[in-house]
FIZAKE-314258 format. One line per field, with one value per residue (C-alpha): residue in one letter; z, x, y. Coordinates in steps of 0.2 Angstrom, whole numbers, plus 5000, padded with zeros to 4 digits. Example, Ala and Ser with C-alpha at 12.3 -4.5 7.8 and 13.67 -1.06 7.14 Angstrom:
<rs>
selum <- c(A  S)
z <- c(5039  5036)
x <- c(5062  5068)
y <- c(4978  4995)
</rs>
This chain:
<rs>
selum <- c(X  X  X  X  X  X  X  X  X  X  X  X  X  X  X  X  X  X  X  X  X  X  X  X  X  X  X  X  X  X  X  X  X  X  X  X  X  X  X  X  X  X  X  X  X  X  X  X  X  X  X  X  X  X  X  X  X  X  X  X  X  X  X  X  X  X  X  X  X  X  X  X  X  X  X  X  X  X  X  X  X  X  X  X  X  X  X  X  X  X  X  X  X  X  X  X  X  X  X  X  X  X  X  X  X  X  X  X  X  X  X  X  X  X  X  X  X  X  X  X  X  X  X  X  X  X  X  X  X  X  X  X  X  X  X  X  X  X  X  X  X  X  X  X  X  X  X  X  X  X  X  X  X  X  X  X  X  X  X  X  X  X  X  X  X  X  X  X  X  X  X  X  X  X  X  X  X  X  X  X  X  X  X  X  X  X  X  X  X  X  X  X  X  X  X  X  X  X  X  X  X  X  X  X  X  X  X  X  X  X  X  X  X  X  X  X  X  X  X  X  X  X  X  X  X  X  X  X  X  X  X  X  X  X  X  X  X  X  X  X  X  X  X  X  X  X  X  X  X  X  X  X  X  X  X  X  X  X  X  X  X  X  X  X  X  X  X  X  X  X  X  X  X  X  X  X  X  X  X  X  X  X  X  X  X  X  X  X  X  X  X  X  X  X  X  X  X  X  X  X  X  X  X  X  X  X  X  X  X  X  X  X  X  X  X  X  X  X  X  X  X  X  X  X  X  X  X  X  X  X  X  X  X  X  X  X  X  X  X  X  X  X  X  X  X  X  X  X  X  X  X  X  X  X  X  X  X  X  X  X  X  X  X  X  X  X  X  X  X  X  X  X  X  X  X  X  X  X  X  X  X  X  X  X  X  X  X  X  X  X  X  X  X  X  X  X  X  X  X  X  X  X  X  X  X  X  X  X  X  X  X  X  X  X  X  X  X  X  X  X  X  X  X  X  X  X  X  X  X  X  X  X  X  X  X  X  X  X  X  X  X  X  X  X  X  X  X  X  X)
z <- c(5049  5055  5042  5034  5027  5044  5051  5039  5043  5061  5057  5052  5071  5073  5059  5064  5082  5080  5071  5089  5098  5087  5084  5098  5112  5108  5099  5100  5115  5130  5122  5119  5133  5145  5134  5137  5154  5156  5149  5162  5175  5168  5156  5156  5155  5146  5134  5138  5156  5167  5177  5193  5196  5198  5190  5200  5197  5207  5223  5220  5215  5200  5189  5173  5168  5177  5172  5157  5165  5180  5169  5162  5178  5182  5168  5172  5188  5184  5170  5177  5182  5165  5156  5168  5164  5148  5145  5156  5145  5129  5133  5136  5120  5101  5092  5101  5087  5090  5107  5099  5087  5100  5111  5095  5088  5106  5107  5091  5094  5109  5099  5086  5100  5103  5089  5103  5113  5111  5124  5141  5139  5148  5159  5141  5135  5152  5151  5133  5136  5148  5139  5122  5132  5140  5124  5118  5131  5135  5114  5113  5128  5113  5099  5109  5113  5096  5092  5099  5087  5073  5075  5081  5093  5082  5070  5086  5085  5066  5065  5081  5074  5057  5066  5076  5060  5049  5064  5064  5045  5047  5064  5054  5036  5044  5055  5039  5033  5049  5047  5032  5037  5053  5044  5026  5039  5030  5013  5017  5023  5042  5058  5067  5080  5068  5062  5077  5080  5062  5067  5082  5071  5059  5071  5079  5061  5054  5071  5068  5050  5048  5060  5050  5042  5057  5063  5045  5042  5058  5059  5058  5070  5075  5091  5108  5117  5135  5149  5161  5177  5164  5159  5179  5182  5166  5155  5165  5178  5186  5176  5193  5200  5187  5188  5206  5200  5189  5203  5211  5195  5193  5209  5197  5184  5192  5177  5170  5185  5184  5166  5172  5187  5174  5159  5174  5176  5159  5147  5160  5155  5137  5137  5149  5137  5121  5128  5138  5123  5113  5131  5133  5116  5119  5137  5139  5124  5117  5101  5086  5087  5066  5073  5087  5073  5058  5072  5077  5060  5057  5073  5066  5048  5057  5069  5055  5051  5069  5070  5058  5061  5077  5073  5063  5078  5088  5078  5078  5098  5104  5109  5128  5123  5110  5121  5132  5119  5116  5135  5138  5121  5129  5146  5136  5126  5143  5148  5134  5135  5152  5144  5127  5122  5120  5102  5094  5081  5073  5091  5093  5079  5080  5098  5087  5079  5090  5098  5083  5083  5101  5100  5089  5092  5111  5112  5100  5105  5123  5117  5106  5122  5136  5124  5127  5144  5146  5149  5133  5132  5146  5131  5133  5153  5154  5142  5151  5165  5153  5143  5161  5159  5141  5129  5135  5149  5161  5178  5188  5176  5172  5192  5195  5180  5185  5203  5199  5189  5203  5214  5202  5188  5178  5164  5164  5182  5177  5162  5171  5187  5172  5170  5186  5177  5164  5175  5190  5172  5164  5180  5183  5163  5165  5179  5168  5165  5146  5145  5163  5159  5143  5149  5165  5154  5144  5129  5114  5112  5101  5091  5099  5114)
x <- c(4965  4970  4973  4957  4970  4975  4955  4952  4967  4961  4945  4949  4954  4936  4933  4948  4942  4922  4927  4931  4920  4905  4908  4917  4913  4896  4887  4896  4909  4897  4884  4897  4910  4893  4889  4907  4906  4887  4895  4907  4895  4880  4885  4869  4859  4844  4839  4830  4835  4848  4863  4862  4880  4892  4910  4925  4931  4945  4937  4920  4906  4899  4883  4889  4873  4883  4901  4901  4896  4908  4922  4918  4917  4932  4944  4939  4947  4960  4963  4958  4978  4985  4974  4978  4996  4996  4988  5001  5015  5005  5005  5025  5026  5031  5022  5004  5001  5013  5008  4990  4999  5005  4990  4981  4993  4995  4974  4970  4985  4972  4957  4964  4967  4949  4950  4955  4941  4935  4926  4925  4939  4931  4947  4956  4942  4943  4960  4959  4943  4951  4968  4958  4946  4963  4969  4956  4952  4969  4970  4955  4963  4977  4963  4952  4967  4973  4955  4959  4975  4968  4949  4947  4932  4920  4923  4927  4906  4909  4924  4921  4904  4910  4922  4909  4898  4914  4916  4899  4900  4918  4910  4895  4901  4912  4896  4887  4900  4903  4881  4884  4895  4887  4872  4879  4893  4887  4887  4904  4910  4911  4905  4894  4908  4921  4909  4909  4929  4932  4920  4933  4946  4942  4938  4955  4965  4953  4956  4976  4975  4967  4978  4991  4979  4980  4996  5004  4994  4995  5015  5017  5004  5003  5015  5004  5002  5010  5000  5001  5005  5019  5027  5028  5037  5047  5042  5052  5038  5038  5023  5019  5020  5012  4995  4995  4992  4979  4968  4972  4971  4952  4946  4951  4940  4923  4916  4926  4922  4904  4905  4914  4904  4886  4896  4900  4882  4873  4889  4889  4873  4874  4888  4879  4865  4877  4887  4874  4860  4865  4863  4849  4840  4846  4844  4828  4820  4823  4832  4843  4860  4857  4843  4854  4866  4853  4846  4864  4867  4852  4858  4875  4869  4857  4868  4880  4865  4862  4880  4878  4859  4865  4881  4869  4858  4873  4878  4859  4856  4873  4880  4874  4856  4858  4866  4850  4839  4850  4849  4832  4829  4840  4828  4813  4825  4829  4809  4801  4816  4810  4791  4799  4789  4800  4802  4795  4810  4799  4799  4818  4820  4812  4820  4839  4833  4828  4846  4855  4847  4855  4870  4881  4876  4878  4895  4904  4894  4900  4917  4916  4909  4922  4935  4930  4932  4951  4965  4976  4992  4983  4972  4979  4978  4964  4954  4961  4948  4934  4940  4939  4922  4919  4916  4920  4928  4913  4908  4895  4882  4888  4891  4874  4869  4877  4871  4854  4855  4863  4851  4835  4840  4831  4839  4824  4827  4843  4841  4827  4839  4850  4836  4841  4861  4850  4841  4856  4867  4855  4849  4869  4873  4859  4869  4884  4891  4897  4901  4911  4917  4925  4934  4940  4950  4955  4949  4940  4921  4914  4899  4887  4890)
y <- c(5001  4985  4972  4961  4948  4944  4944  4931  4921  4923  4917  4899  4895  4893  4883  4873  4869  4869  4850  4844  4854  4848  4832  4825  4838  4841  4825  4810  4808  4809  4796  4787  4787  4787  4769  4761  4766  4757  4743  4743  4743  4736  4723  4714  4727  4730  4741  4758  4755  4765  4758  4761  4753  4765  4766  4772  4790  4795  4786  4794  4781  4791  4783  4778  4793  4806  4802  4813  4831  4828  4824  4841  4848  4840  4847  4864  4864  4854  4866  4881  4887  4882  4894  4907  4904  4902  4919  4928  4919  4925  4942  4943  4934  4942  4930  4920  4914  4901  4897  4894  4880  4872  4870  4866  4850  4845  4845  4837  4823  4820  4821  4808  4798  4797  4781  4769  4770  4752  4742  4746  4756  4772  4779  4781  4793  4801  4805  4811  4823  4831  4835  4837  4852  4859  4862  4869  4881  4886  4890  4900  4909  4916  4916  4928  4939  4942  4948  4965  4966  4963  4973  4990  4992  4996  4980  4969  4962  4960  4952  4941  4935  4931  4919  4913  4910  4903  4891  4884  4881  4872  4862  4858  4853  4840  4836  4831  4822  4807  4810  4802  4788  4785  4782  4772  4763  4746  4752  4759  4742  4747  4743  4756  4755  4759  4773  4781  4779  4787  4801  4804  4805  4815  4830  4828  4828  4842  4853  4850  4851  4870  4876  4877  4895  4905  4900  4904  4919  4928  4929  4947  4953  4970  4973  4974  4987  4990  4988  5000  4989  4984  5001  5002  4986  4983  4971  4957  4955  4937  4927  4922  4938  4946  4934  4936  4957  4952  4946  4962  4971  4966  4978  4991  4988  4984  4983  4967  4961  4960  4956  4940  4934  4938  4927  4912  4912  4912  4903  4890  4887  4887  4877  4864  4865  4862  4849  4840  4841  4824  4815  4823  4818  4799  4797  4806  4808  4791  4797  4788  4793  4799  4809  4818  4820  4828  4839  4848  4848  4858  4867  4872  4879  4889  4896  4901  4913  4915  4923  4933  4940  4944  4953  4967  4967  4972  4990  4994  4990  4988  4971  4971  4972  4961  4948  4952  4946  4929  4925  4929  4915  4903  4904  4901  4885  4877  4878  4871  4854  4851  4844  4841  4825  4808  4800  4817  4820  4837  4845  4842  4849  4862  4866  4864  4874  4889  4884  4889  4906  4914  4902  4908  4926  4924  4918  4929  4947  4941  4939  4956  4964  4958  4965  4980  4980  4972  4984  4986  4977  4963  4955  4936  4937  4945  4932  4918  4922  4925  4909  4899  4900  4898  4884  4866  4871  4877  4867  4874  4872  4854  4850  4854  4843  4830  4831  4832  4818  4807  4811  4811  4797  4812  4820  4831  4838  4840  4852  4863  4868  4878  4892  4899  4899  4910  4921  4925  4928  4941  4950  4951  4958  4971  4981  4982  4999  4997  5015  5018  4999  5006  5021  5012  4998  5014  5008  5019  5019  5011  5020  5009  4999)
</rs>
């Protein structure tokens, strides 16, 4: 029986990190970075009316519109080795739980650095995003890993969901604080500006803040086990050497590998979807920041019951049908934004709403699911291809957001191209083998799976 004191530290990473991912990731830094970049580009122009001047990215002339998804797109390949590293390194470590400190601090020193973005100061928040979602990413690489430590397979959907649900609580609670000051900034003496700035802040101090619960309370994990590739070689394998086996690895577990390519697909477009929605409802939809904000509030509570809803669905179906269910949702979600009235706050509502269902319950049966099929003593490495494509961090979905949105000065065409990341990833997650997935990796099966 693995130890519950150590699942509930383990827990409070989400809580931790869902304050940037929330707050910062998800509602206010792409509004708000595409505003400074606007007024970098279009000082003079007027309101309701998209620039059409673009800003300079690296030597690519990118509209102000489209800087925020390719700057997403962007950090994911620029990130994509370090994660890979850095779950090699975890896995030869004694204690990841350190490893996730680090990459935490370092990520919220980011975050909290967020508060100088003033003006038209848009290569600052450029540079910051993209270290802030390193860091996050490559952290959630060791989170997930330690999940098969601390949870034996048949608690995995339990255990990951309640972190899942705790995170969306955490994200959402500080959500409704910076609600509250974005809205009352005068009362409170502050600009809106300043309001927004704090909001930054905040997520980046609360992220480093509850930190300190994991990384204090996960100091004596249970010892990994040993890979086989690993009792082979010795445990002094090259962390070069032994990344360059885990591509060749994968052949032997078809499975994983389809797992992976179905998550690229439909995650890419939930994160698209998550990190693209506040641009989306401002932009297109001609809604208030405090709106944007009340409706992923609403979001977040009720996908802290989403999580938890969908973690009981799991032992009665299994996790794969059940992540069936979620995508299939999430299709019918991107449909129904596409011809989403402008200015209708109820409908947007109503839309975060069936949002906070699947999201929640999607994202962490995926991640109960793909643990399953990771060979034992691999955990770290193997999550660092699966977190690749996880929150923040994904790029095909946001690429073809962006690019659309280049071409059709449409936020609307843009959001209706991610079905086909919904479709491509459910047709692919149907033909997974859970069962010869399972005993391939060498792992126990679960009651249902």
């Amino acid at each position: 029986m693995k130890s519950t004191s150590q699942q509930r530290a383990w827990y409070w990473y989400d809580w931790a990190n869902s304050a940037y991912v929330t707050t910062t990731a998800t509602v206010i830094l792409g509004p708000y970075l595409t505003s400074i970049a606007t007024r970098a580009a279009c000082p003079d122009l007027p309101s309701g009316q998209v620039c059409t001047t673009p800003v300079n990215l690296l030597g690519l002339s990118v509209l102000p519109g489209a800087l925020h998804p390719l700057l997403v797109t962007i950090s994911t390949i620029l990130t994509l080795a370090a994660l890979l590293i850095v779950g090699v390194l975890a896995d030869r470590s004694a204690r990841p739980q350190w490893w996730l400190g680090a990459l935490a601090w370092a990520g919220a020193v980011a975050a909290s650095a967020m508060f100088f973005l003033v003006d038209t100061n848009w290569q600052l928040g450029s540079v910051l995003m993209i270290v802030a979602n390193l860091c996050v990413g490559a952290s959630q690489v060791i989170y997930d890993g330690i999940l098969v430590r601390i949870a034996e397979p048949d608690d995995r959907d339990r255990v990951s969901s309640r972190g899942w649900a705790l995170g969306y609580l955490g994200g959402g609670l500080l959500l409704a604080i910076n609600l509250v000051m974005m809205t009352a900034y005068e009362p409170l003496g502050l600009s809106y500006g300043l309001a927004i700035r704090l909001s930054l802040l905040s997520a980046g101090v609360w992220w480093g803040l509850f930190t300190l619960i994991p990384v204090l309370g996960l100091r004596s994990l249970p010892p990994r086990a040993m890979g086989e590739l690993e009792a082979r070689e010795g445990v002094h394998t090259n962390p070069v050497r032994q990344l360059a086996n885990t591509f060749a690895d994968l052949r032997n577990y078809p499975q994983t590998l389809l797992f992976l390519a179905a998550y690229l697909f439909y995650n890419d477009g939930i994160q698209t979807v998550i990190g693209q929605s506040s641009l989306y409802a401002q932009s297109e939809l001609a809604m208030s920041t405090q709106n944007v904000m009340i409706t992923f509030l609403f979001t977040q509570f009720v996908a802290f019951g989403g999580a938890l809803l969908f973690g009981r669905l799991a032992g009665r179906l299994g996790a794969k049908r059940t992540v069936l269910i979620g995508i299939a949702i999430w299709f019918g979600v991107v449909a129904v934004a596409f011809v989403l009235p402008a200015g209708v706050f109820g409908a947007l509502l109503a839309l975060g709403g069936a949002i906070g269902l699947v999201m929640g319950g999607t994202q962490a049966l995926s991640r109960s699911l793909y643990s399953q099929l990771v060979p034992k003593g691999r955990e770290a490495e193997y999550f660092s291809f699966y977190q690749a494509m996880e929150r923040g961090t994904s790029w095909l979905g946001t690429l073809s957001f962006a690019l659309v949105f280049q071409l059709s000065h449409s936020y609307r065409w843009a959001i209706i191209v991610l079905v086909l990341f919904f479709l491509v990833g459910g047709l692919l997650l149907a033909r997974v083998n859970m069962r010869k997935g399972i005993l391939q990796a060498g792992n126990e099966l679960p009651r249902v799976w």
